[in-house]
Structures are given as C-alpha cells and as structure tokens.
N, C-alpha and C positions, 0 to 999 in steps of 0.2 A: 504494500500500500504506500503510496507518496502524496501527500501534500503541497498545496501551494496555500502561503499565504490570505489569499482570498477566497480559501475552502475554510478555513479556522473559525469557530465562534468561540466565545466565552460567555459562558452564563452566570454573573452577579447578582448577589441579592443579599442583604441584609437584614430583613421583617420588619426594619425603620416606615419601609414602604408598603406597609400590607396598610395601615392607615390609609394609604391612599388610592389602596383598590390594586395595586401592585401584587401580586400573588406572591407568596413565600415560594422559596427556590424548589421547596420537592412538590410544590404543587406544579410548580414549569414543565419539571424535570420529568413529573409522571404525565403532564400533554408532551413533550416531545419524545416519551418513549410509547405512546400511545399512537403518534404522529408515525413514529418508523414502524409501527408493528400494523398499521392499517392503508397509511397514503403512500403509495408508488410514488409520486414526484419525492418521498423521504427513502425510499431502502436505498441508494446510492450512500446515504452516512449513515448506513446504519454500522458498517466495520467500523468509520472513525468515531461514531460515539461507545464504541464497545473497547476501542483502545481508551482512549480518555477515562472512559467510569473503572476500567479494570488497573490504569497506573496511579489513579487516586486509592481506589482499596490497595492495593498493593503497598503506597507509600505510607498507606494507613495504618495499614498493617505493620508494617519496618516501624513504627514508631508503640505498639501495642493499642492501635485500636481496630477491632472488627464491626462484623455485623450491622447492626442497625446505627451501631454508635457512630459508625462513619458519616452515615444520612444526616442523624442529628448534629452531628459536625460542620457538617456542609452547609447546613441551616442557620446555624448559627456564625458562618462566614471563618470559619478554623480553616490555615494551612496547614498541610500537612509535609510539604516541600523540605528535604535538608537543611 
C-alpha cells in the first residue's frame, strides 16, 4: 500500500465540541467505519484506515494500554506516540 499526501486525513476531536453539536471522536469514528463497511465510493481506504487504527492499538499497546481503554483514550485526545 502507498500513500500520497493528499490521501491522509486526520481525525480531531476533543468533546470541548460536543456542546456545539460537534460529535465526540468515536461517534465519527463509528460513521466512518460504518461508511467503509457499506459505501463503495469508501472500500478504497478501507486498508489505510485498518493501518492507522491497528498502529494506534499497537502503540497502545507498547505503552500498557489495551482494549476499550485505547477508545476511551482516543476520546479523551491521549497520545500514545514515543
């Protein structure tokens, strides 16, 4: 799989914004996995969002956190980066 630039998204969120109608990040997170599991214009990223969610558990992991705690991690705007 290769990458360009102007294939990459990043998804932000910090629940500052759920006041303003803004959905929390695993409310996104479950429409764009909802998105690749049923719209054809999405199965093209469906490999780069399975790399992405799989080097975030992973890095998660290297640091001792699994499972769901990774989600609410994520929610709460935690790096898990070296």
């Amino acid at each position: 799989m290769s990458t360009r630039s102007a294939d990459v998204m990043f998804l932000l969120g910090a629940g500052a914004s759920v006041e303003a109608e803004i959905p929390m990040s695993m409310t996104m997170i479950g429409d764009i996995e909802s998105l690749l599991r049923t719209n054809p214009d999405w199965q093209e990223h469906l490999d780069l969002y399975h790399h992405v969610k799989s080097a975030i558990h992973y890095s998660a992991g290297l640091k001792g956190t699994f499972g769901l705690e990774v989600s609410a991690a994520a929610d709460e705007g935690t790096t898990f980066a070296p």
